[in-house]
Kinemage of the C-alpha trace (Angstrom):
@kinemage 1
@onewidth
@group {chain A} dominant
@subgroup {mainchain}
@vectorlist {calphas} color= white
{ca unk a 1} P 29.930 -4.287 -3.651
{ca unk a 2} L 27.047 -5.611 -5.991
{ca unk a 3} L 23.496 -3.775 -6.053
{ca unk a 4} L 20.575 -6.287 -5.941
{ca unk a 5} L 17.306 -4.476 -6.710
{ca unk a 6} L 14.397 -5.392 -4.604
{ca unk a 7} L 11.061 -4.843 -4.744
{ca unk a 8} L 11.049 -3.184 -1.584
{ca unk a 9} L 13.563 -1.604 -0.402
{ca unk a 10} L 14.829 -0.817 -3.934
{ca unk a 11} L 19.039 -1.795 -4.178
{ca unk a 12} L 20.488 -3.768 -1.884
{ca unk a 13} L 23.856 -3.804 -1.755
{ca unk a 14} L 26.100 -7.509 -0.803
{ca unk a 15} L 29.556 -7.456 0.534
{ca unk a 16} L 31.981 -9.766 -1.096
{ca unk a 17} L 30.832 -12.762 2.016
{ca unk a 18} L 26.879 -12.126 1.093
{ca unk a 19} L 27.861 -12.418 -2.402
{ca unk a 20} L 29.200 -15.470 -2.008
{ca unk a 21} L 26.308 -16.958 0.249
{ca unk a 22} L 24.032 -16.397 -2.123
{ca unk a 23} L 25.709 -18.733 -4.450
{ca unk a 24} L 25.792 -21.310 -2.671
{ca unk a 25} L 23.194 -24.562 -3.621
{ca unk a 26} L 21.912 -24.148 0.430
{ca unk a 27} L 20.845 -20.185 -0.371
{ca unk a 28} L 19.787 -20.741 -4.266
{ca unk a 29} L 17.432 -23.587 -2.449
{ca unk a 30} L 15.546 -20.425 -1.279
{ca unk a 31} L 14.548 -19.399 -5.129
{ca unk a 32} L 12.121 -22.484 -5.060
{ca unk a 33} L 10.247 -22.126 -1.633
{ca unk a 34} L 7.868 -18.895 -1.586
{ca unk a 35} L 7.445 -17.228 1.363
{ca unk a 36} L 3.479 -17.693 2.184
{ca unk a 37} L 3.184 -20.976 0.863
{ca unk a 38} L -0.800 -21.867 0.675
{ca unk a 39} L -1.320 -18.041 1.290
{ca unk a 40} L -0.432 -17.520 -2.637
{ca unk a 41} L -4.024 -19.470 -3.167
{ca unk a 42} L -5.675 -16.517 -1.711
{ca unk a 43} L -3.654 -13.823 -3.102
{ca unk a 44} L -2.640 -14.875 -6.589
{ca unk a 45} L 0.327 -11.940 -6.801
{ca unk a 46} L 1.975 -13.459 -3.564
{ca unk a 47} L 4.647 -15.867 -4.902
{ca unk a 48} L 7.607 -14.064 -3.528
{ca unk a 49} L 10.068 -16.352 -1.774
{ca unk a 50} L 12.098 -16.679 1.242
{ca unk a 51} L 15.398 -15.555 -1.652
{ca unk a 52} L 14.333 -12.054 -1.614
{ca unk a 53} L 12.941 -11.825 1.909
{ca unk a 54} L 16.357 -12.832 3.029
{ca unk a 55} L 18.136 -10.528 1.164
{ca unk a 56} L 15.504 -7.759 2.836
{ca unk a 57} L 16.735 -9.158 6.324
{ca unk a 58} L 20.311 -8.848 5.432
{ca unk a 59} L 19.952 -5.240 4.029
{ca unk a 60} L 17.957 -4.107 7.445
{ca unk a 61} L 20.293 -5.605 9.917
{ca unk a 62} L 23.102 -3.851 7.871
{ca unk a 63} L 20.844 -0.488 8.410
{ca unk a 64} L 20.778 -1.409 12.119
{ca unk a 65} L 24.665 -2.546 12.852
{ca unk a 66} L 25.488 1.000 10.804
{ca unk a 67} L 22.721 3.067 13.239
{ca unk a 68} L 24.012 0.960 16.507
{ca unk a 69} L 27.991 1.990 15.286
{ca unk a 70} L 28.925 -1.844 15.585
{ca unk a 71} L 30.756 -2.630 12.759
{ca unk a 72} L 34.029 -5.346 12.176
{ca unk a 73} L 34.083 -9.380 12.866
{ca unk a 74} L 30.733 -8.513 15.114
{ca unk a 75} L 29.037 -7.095 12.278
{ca unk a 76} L 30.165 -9.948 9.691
{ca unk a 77} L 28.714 -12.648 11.717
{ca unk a 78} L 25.415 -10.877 12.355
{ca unk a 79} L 24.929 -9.855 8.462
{ca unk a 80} L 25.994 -13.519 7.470
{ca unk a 81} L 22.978 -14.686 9.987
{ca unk a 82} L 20.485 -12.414 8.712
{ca unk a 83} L 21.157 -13.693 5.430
{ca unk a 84} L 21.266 -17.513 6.192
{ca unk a 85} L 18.349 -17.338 9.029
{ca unk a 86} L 15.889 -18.939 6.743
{ca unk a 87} L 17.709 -22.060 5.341
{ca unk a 88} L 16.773 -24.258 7.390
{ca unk a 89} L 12.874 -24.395 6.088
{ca unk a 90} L 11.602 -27.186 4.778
{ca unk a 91} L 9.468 -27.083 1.351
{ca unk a 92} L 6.226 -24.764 1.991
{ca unk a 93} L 7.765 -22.994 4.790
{ca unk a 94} L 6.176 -22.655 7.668
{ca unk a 95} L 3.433 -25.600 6.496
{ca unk a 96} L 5.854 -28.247 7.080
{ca unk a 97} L 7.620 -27.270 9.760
{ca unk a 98} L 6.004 -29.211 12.728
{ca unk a 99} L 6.339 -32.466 10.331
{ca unk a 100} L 10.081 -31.811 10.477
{ca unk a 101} L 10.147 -30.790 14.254
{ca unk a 102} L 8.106 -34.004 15.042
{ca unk a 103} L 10.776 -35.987 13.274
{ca unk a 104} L 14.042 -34.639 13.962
{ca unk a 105} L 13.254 -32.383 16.566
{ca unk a 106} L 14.689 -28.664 15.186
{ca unk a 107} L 12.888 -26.057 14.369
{ca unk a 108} L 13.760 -23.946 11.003
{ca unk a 109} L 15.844 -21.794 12.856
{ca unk a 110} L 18.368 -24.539 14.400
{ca unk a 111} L 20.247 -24.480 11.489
{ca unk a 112} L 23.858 -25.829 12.946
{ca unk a 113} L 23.675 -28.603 11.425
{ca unk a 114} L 23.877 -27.068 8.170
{ca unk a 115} L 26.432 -24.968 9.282
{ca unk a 116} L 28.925 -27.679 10.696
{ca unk a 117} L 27.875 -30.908 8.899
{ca unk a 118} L 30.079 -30.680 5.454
{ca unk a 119} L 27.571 -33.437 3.591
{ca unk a 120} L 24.875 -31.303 5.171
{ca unk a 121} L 24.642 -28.397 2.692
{ca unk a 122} L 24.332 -30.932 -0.319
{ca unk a 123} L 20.231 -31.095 -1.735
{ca unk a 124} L 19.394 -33.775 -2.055
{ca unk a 125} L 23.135 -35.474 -2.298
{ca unk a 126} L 23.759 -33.229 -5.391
{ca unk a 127} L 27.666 -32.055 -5.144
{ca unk a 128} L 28.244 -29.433 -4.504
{ca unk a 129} L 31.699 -27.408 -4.856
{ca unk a 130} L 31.245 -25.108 -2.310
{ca unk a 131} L 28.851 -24.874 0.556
{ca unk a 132} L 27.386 -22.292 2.777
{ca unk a 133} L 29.967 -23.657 5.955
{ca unk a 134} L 32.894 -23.823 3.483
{ca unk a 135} L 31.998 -20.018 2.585
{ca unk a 136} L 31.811 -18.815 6.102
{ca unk a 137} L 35.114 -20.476 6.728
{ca unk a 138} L 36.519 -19.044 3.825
{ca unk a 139} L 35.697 -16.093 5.374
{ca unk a 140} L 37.143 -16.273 8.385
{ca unk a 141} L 34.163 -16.578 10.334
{ca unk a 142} L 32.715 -18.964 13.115
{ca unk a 143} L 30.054 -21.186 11.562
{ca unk a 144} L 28.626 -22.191 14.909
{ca unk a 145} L 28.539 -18.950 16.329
{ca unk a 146} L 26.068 -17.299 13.491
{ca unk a 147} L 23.750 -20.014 14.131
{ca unk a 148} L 23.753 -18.999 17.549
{ca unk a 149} L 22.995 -15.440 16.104
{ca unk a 150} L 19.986 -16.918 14.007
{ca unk a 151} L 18.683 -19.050 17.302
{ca unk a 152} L 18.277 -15.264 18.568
{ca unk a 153} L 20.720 -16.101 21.239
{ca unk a 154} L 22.847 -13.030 22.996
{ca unk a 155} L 22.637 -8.964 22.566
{ca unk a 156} L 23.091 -9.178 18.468
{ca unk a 157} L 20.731 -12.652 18.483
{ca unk a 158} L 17.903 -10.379 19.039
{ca unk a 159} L 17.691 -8.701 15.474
{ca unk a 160} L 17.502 -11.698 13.644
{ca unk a 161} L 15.202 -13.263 16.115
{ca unk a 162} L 13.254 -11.604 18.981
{ca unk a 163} L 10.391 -9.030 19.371
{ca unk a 164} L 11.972 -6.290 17.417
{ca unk a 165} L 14.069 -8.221 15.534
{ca unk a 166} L 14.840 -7.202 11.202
{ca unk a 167} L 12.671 -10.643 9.856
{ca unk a 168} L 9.199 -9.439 10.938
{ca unk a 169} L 10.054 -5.620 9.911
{ca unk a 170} L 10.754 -6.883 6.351
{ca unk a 171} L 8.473 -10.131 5.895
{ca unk a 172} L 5.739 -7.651 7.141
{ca unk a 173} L 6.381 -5.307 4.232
{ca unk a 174} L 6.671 -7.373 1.727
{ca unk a 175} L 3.763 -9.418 2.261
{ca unk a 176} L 2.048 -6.383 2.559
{ca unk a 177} L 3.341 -5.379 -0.772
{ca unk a 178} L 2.818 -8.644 -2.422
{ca unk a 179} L -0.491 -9.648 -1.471
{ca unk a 180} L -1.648 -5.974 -2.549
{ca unk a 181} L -3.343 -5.230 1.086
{ca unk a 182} L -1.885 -1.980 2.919
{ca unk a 183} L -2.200 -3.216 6.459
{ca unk a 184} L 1.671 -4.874 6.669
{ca unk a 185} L 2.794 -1.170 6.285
{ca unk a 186} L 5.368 0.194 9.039
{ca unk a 187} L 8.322 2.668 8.599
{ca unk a 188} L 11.174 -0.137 8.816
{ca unk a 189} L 13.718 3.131 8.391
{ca unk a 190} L 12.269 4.687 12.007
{ca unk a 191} L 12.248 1.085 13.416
{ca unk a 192} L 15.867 0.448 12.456
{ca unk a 193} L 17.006 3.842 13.331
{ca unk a 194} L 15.599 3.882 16.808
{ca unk a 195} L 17.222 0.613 18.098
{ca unk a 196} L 19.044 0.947 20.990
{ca unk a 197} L 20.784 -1.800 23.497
{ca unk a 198} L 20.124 -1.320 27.359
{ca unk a 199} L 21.361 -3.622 29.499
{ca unk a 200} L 22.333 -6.300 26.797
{ca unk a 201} L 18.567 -5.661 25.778
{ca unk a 202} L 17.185 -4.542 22.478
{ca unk a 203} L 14.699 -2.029 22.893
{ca unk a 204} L 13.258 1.138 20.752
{ca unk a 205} L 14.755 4.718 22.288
{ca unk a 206} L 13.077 6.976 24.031
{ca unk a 207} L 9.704 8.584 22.288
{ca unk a 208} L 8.631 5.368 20.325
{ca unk a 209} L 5.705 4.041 21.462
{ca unk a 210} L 3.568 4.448 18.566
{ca unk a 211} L 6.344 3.429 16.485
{ca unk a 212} L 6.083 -0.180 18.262
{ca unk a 213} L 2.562 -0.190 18.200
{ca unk a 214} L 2.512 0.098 14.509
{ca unk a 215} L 4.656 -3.285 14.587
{ca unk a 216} L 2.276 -5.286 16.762
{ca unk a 217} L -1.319 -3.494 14.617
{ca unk a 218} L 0.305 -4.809 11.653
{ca unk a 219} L 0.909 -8.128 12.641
{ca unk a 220} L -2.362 -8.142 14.432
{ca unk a 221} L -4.066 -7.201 10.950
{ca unk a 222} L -2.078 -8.973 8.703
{ca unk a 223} L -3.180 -12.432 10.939
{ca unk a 224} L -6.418 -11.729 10.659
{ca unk a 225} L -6.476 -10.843 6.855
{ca unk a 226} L -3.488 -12.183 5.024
{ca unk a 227} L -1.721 -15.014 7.278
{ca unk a 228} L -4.669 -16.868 9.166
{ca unk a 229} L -7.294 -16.561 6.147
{ca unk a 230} L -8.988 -19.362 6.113
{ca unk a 231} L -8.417 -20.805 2.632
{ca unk a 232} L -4.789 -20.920 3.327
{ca unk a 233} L -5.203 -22.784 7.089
{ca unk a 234} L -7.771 -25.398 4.576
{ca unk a 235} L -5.079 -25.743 2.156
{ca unk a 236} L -1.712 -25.322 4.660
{ca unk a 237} L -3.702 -28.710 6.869
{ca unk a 238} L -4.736 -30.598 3.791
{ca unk a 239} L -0.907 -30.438 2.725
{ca unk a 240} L 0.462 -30.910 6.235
{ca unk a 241} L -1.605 -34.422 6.035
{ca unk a 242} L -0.693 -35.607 2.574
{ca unk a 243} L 2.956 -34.683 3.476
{ca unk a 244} L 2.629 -37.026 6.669
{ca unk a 245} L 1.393 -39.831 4.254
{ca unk a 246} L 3.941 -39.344 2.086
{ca unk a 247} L 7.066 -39.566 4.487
{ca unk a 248} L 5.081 -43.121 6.222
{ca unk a 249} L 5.729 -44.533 2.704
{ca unk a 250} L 8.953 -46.995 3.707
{ca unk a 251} L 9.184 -46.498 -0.449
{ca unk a 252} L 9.481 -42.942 -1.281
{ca unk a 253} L 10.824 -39.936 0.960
{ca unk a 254} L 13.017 -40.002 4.643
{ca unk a 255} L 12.641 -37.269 6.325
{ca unk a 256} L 16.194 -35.580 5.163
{ca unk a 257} L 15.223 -35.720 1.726
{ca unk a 258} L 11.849 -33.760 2.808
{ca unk a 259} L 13.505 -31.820 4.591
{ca unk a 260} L 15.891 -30.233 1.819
{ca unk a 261} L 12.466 -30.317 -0.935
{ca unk a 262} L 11.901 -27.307 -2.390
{ca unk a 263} L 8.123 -26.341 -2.995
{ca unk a 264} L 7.506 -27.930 -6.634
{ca unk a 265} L 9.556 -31.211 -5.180
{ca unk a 266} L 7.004 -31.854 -3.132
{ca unk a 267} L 4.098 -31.196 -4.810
{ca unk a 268} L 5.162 -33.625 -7.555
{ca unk a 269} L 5.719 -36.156 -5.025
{ca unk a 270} L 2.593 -35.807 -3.435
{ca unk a 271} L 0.705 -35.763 -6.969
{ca unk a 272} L 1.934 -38.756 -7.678
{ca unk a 273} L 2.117 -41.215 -4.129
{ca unk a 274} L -0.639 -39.499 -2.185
{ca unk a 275} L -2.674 -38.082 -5.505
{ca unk a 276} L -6.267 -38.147 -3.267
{ca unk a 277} L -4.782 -34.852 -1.534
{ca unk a 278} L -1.926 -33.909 -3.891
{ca unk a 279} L -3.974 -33.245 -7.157
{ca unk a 280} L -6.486 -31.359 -4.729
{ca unk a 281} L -4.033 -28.729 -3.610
{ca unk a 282} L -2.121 -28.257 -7.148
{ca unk a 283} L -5.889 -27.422 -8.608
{ca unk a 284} L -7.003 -25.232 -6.044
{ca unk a 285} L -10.122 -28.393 -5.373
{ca unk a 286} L -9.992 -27.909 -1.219
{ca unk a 287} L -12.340 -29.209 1.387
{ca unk a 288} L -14.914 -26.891 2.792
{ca unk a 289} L -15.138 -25.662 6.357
{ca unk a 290} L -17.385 -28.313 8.465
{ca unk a 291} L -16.771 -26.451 11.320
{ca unk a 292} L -15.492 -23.332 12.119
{ca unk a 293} L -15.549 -22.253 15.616
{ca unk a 294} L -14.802 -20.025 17.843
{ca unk a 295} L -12.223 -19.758 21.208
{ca unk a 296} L -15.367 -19.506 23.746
{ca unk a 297} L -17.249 -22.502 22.190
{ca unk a 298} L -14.504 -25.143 21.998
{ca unk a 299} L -13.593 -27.272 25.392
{ca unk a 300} L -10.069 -26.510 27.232
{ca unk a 301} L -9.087 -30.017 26.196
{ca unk a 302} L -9.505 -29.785 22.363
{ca unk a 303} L -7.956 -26.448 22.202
{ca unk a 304} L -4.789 -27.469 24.082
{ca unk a 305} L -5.011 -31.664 21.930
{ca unk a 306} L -1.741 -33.218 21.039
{ca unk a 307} L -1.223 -34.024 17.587
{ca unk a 308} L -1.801 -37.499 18.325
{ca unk a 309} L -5.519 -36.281 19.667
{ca unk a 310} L -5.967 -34.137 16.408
{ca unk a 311} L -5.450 -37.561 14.500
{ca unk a 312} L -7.321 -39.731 16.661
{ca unk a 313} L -10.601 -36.710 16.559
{ca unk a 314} L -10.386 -36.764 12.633
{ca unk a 315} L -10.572 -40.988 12.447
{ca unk a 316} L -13.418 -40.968 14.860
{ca unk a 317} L -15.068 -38.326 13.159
{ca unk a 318} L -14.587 -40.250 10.037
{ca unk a 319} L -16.078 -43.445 11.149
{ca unk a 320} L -19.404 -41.486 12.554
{ca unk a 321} L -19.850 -39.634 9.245
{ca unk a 322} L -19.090 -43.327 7.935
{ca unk a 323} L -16.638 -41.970 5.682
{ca unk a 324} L -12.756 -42.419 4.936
{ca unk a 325} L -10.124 -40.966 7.313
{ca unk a 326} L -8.266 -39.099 4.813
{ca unk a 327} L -11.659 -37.254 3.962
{ca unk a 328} L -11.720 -35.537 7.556
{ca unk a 329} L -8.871 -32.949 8.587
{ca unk a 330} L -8.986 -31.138 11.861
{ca unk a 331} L -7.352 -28.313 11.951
{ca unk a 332} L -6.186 -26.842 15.868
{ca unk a 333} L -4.234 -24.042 16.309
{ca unk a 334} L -1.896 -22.701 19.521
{ca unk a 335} L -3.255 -20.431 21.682
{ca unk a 336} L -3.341 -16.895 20.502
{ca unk a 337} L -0.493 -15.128 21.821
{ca unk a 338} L 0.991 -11.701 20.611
{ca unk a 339} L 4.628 -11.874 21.078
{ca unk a 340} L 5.351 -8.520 19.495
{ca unk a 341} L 3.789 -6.992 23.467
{ca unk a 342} L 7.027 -7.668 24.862
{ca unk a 343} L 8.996 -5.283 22.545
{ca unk a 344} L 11.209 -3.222 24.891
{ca unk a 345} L 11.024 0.956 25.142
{ca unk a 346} L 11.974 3.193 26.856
{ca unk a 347} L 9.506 5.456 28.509
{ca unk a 348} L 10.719 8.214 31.078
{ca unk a 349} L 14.060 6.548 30.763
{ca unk a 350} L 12.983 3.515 32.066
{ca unk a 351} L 13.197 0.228 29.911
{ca unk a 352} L 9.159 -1.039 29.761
{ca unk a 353} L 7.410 -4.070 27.838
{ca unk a 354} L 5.594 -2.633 25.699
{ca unk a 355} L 2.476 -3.973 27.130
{ca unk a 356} L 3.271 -2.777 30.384
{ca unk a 357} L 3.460 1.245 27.972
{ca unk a 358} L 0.712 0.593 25.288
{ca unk a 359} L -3.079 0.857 26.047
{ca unk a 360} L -3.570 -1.050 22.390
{ca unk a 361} L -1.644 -4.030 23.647
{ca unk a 362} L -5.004 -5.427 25.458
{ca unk a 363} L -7.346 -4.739 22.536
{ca unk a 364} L -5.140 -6.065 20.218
{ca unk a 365} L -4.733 -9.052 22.781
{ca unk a 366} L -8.517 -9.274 22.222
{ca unk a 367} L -9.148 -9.568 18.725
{ca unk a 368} L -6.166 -12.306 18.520
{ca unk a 369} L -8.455 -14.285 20.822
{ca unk a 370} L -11.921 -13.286 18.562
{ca unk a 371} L -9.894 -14.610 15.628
{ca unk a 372} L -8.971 -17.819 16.849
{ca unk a 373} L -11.261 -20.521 15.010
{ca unk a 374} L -11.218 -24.472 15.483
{ca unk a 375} L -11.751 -25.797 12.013
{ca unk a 376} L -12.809 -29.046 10.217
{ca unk a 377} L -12.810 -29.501 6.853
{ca unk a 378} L -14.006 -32.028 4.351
{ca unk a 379} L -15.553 -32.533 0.660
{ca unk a 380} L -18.505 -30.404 0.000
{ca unk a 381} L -20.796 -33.513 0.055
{ca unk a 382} L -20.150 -34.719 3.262
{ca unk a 383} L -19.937 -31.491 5.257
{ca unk a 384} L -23.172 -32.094 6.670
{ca unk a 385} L -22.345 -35.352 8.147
{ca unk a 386} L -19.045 -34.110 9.082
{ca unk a 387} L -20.351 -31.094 11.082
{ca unk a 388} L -22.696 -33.323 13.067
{ca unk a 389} L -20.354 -35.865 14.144
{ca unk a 390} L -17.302 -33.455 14.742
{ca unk a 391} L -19.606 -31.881 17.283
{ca unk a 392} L -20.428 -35.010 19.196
{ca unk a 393} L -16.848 -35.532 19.147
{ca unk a 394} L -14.875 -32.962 19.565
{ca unk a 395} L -17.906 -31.260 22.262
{ca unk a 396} L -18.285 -28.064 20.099
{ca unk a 397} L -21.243 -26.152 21.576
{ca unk a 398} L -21.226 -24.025 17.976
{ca unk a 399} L -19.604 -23.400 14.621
{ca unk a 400} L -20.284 -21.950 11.706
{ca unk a 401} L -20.183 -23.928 8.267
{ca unk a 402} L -20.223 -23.062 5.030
């Protein structure tokens, strides 16, 4: 085996099929797209990338098959899925991802296509001598049944993707460790050790509570402080804009070309067709917060808008400030929701949710909701006119500005 050493969980070691994964041109893609995207504007020491993370995934889901005792052709497809889960993301990660879903309609973790298409795992139409579906067939193994795995589908689905699943114990860490704040910190070695199937469900054994909670507090916290901060959402919505200018061009990028950009692709393509918001986010120059408002003073129908309602609000708003359309960017997000509360354990013997066991789950359910702001940016020098018309607008009883 070859020894990787991480950051985090210090060597990691690759079987002969991860070895060859990462070499392939789909998996070396992953060098060039950092893991919190716009986040790294905040915290200047975050520019790790989804490369390492997904080495972290594959090295705790190999910790986990070894503690469950499933080993063999089970075990190969699951480790091959941990490893590939994140391949299908777009430059920016996460940033861009509704872009892509709005044009092809899969999410980053549908990666089949990638799996089964042979043309599919070329960037960019570079050749490529061997891909990551060539590999897996090398290997004997099913191409369409680990992206079932990384879809989170069946019993060994759920570590790759589901409430207790390996990705959120290690992206949680190493953000944490990355961005230099302490709240991401949770004992990944009692989480994988404690995983235990009931029923074809994942849950945590008997006794592990608290060791769940600490999963959903630092998610909760690292929303609040790291993930949701609000120069990141300013930057992460000016980006998601210029990126949708950018792919209207008949004369530049389709949307397969996006989707296969790595992070520096794009921004030099967006520096030099949609340069108004391109040169912005490459120097750090970002719109200021109009509006910023909370949950309780935003109506039903602007929290739950379409994007085609997002786009309509920010034109409107544009032509009451008297001002152009690309200088206005409103910026909804979902609902708060805290998926981590229905992480299965078992309590008295009995299989629970987690929010059904936890008194926390409710007060963490709480602050998610206290933390949800409706924003609108724009240039310093119209934020004033901005904030007065996105009120009439959008029907914002309050908000806080700048």
């Amino acid at each position: 085996m070859t020894a990787v050493k991480d950051s985090v969980h210090d060597y990691i070691s690759l079987d002969p099929l991860a070895q060859d994964l990462v070499d392939t041109p789909e998996f070396q893609r992953l060098r060039h797209i950092k893991q919190l995207s716009t986040v790294r504007l905040v915290y200047p020491s975050a520019n790790h990338t989804r490369f390492e993370h997904s080495l972290g995934v594959y090295h705790l889901a190999s910790q986990a098959l070894s503690h469950l005792g499933i080993d063999g052709d089970r075990a190969d497809h699951l480790r091959a899925a941990a490893l590939l889960h994140d391949i299908g993301h777009g430059p920016y990660g996460h940033q861009t991802e509704h872009i892509i879903m709005r044009h092809t309609g899969l999410h980053h973790d549908e990666i089949e296509w990638l799996l089964t298409d042979p043309e599919a795992g070329h960037p960019n139409g570079e050749p490529a001598t061997q891909t990551v579906r060539d590999t897996l067939v090398d290997h004997g193994l099913d191409p369409e049944r680990v992206a079932a795995h990384v879809r989170g589908e069946g019993e060994l689905g759920q570590l790759v993707s589901g409430e207790l699943d390996v990705d959120r114990m290690d992206y949680l860490v190493r953000d944490a460790h990355h961005t230099g704040v302490p709240y991401g910190t949770i004992d990944t070695g009692r989480l994988v050790r404690e995983l235990r199937y009931s029923a074809g469900e994942l849950v945590l054994d008997e006794g592990n509570v608290q060791t769940a909670e600490s999963l959903l507090l630092a998610r909760g916290l690292m929303n609040g402080i790291v993930y949701r901060h609000h120069v990141s959402r300013i930057a992460g919505a000016m980006l998601e804009r210029a990126s949708e200018r950018l792919i209207a061009r008949d004369d530049t990028v389709d949307i397969a070309t996006f989707q296969r950009m790595a992070d520096h692709d794009l921004l030099v393509a967006l520096r030099e067709h949609v340069p108004e918001l391109g040169r912005r986010i490459e120097r750090r120059d970002l719109y200021k917060r109009a509006v910023w408002a909370d949950l309780a003073d935003v109506p039903v129908d602007v929290v739950d808008c379409s994007h085609e309602d997002e786009r309509a609000a920010e034109r409107e708003i544009a032509d009451a400030a008297g001002i152009d359309p690309i200088e206005v960017v409103v910026d909804v997000p979902s609902r708060p929701s805290l998926k981590e509360s229905n992480a299965r354990v078992v309590v008295g013997g009995v299989v629970q949710r987690l929010e059904e066991a936890s008194e926390l789950v409710g007060a963490l359910r709480d602050a998610e909701r206290a933390q949800w702001r409706l924003g609108v940016y724009t240039k310093r020098e119209h934020v004033d006119r901005v904030a007065d018309a996105a009120r009439d607008v959008l029907g914002v009883r309050l908000g806080r500005t700048e």
